[in-house]
C-alpha positions as CSV (number, residue, x, y, z in Angstrom):
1,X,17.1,-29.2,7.3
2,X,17.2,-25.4,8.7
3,X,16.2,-24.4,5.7
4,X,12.6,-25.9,6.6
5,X,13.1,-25.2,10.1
6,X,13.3,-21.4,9.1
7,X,10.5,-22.2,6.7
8,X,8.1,-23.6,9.4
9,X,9.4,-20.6,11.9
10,X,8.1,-17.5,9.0
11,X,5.2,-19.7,8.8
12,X,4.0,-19.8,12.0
13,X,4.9,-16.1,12.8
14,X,2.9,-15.2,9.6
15,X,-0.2,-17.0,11.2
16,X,0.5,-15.3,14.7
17,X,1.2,-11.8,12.5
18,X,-2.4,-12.6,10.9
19,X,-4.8,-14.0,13.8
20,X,-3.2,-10.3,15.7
21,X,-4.5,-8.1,12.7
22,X,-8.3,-10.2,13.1
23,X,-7.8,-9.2,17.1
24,X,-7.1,-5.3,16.0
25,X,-9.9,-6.0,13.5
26,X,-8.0,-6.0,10.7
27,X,-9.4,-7.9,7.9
28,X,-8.7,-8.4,4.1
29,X,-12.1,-8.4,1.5
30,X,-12.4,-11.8,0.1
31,X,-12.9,-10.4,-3.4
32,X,-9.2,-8.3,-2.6
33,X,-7.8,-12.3,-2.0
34,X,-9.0,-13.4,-4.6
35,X,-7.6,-10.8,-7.0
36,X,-4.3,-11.4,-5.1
37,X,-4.0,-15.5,-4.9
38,X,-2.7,-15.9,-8.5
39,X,0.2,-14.3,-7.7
40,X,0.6,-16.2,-4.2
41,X,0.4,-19.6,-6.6
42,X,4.1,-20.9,-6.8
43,X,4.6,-22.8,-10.0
């Protein structure tokens, strides 16, 4: 159970971390996520 709580506490920071980065204009190419989200992919 804190396992998921610290789960669900990275997430949302991540999100936070990420909408930030859009404010400062900091933006990823879709092409460059695209290359990258194989490896994101847990199996």
């Amino acid at each position: 159970m804190l396992h998921d709580i610290t789960r669900e506490i990275e997430f949302v920071a991540a999100i936070r971390e990420g909408l930030e980065e859009l404010d400062r204009g900091e933006s990823i190419l879709t092409a460059d996520i695209e290359k990258e989200l194989p490896s994101w992919i847990i199996k």
